[in-house]
C-alpha positions in Angstrom: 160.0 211.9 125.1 160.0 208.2 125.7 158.4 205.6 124.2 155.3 204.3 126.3 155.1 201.2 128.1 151.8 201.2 129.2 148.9 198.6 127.6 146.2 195.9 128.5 146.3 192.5 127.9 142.8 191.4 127.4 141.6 188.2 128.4 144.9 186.2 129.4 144.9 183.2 131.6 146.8 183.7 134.6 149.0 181.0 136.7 147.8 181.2 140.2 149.6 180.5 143.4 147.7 176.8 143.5 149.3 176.2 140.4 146.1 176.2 138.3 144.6 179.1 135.5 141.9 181.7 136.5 140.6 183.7 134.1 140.1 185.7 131.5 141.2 188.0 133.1 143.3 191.7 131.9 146.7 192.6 133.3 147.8 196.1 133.2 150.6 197.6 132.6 151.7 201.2 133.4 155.3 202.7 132.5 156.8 199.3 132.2 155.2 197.8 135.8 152.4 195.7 136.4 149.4 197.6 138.2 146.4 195.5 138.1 145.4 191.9 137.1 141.5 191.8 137.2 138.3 191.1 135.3 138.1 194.0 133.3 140.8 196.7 133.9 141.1 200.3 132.1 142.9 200.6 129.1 146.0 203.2 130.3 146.1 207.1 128.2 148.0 206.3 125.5 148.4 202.4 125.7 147.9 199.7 123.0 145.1 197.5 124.0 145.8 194.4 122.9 143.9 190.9 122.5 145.3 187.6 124.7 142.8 185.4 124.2 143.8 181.8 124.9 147.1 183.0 125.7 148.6 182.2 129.5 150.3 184.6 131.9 152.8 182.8 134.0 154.8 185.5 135.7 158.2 184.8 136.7 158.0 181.2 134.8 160.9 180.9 132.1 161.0 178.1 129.6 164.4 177.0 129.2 164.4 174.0 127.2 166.1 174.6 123.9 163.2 173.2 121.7 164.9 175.9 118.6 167.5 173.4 117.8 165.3 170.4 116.1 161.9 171.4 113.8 158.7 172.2 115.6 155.9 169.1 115.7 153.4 169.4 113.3 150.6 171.4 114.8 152.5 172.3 118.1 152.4 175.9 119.1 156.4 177.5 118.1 155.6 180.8 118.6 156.3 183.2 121.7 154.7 186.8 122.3 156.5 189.5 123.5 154.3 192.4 124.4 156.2 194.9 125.5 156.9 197.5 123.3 160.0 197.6 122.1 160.9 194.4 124.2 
């Protein structure tokens, strides 16, 4: 049996095609795939619900700038989250 990769995301902020946030909203995510990206979606059997409160969905955006090779500012957010499991 595999692992699963299916969970919710509750509450994220979500990049839209105008190039502003909407939200909170909860993105889905069955066997690895995004299915839905709405104002309240159902928790998958078996998936990890998890709190993204504050936290910004920006699908296909990749920071590249290579900020991991001086110290972090003081009081700058250094942290990335990886949510998929096992990811």
């Amino acid at each position: 049996m595999t692992e699963s990769t299916s969970f919710v995301l509750r509450g994220v902020r979500a990049l839209d095609a105008g190039g502003g946030f909407t939200g909170p909203l909860d993105l889905v995510v069955r066997d690895g795939v995004i299915a839905t990206v709405g104002p309240r979606g159902r928790r998958p059997r078996g998936g990890a619900e998890l709190d993204a409160d504050g936290l910004w969905l920006m699908p296909g955006v990749v920071d590249c700038h290579p900020s991991s090779s001086r110290p972090p500012r003081r009081g700058a957010a250094t942290r990335a989250v990886n949510v998929a499991p096992g990811g």
